[in-house]
C-alpha positions as CSV (number, residue, x, y, z in Angstrom):
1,X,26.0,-23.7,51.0
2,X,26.7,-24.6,47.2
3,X,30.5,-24.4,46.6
4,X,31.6,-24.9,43.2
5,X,34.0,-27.9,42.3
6,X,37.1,-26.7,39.6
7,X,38.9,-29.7,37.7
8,X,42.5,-28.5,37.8
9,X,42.3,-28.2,34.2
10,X,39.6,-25.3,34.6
11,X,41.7,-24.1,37.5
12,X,44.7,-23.6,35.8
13,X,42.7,-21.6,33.2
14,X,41.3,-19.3,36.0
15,X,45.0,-19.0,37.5
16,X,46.6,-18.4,33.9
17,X,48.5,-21.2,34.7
18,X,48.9,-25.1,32.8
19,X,47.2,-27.7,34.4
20,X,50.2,-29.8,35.6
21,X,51.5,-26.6,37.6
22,X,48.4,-27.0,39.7
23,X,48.7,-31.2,39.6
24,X,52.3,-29.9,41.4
25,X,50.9,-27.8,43.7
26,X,48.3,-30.6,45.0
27,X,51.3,-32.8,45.3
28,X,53.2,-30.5,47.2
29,X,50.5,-29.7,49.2
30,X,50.3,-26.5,48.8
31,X,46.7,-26.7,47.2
32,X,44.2,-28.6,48.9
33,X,42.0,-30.7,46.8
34,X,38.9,-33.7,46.9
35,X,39.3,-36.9,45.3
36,X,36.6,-38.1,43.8
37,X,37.4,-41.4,42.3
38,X,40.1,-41.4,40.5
39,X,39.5,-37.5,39.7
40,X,40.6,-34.5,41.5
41,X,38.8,-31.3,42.3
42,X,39.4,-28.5,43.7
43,X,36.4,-26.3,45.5
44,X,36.1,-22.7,46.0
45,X,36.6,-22.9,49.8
46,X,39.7,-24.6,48.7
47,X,40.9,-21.8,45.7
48,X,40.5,-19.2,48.2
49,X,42.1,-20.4,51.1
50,X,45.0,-21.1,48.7
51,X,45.5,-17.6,47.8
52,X,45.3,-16.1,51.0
53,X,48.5,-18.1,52.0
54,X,50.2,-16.8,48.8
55,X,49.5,-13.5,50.5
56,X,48.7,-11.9,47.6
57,X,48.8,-8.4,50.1
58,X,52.3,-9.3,52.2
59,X,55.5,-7.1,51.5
60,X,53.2,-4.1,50.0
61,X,54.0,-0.4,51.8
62,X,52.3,2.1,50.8
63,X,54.1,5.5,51.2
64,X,55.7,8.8,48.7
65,X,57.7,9.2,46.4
66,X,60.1,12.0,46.6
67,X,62.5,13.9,45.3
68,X,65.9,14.0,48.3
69,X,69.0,15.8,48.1
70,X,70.3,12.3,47.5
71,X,67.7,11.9,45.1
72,X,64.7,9.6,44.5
73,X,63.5,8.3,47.9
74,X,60.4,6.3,49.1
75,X,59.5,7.6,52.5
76,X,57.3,5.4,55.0
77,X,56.9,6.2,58.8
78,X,59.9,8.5,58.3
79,X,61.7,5.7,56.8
80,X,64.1,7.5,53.3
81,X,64.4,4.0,51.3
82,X,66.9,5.3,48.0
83,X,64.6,4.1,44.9
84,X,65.0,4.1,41.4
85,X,61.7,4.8,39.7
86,X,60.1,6.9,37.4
87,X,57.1,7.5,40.2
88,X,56.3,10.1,42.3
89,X,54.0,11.4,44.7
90,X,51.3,8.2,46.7
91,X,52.9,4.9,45.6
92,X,52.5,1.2,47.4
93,X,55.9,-0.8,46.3
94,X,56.2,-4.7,46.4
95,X,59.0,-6.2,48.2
96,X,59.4,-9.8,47.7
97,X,60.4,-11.9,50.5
């Protein structure tokens, strides 16, 4: 299998982000990389295992939107979580952790 090798300079411009936020993340560990000399790349096995952990899909419900005699109200599982939102109806909210 052919995996293909990013520089982080090339990563950062798939990830919308500069290339010393992704030099960080190496050094933090939190991205895995090769070195290959003095170079460092980053393969596609690598990219993708990275953002699974950020869990891209974590803290997302999926539920509605209604109008309560308390007023706006997300329900889920016959949860009533108060909102403020301009939605209604089939929603999925983020919570962040």
């Amino acid at each position: 299998m052919k995996d293909a090798l990013y520089t982080p300079e090339e990563l950062g411009e798939i990830l919308k982000i500069s290339k010393y936020t992704v030099y960080e993340m190496i050094k933090r560990g939190d991205l895995e990389a090769h070195r290959i000399g003095r170079s460092l790349r980053i393969s596609e096995q690598q990219l993708d295992r990275f953002l699974k952990k950020q869990g891209s899909g974590r803290n997302v419900l999926s539920g509605t939107v209604k109008d309560t005699d308390n007023g706006k109200a997300f329900l889920i599982n016959g949860l009533e979580i108060l909102v403020s939102t301009p939605l209604a109806g089939d929603v999925q909210i983020h919570i962040p952790p």
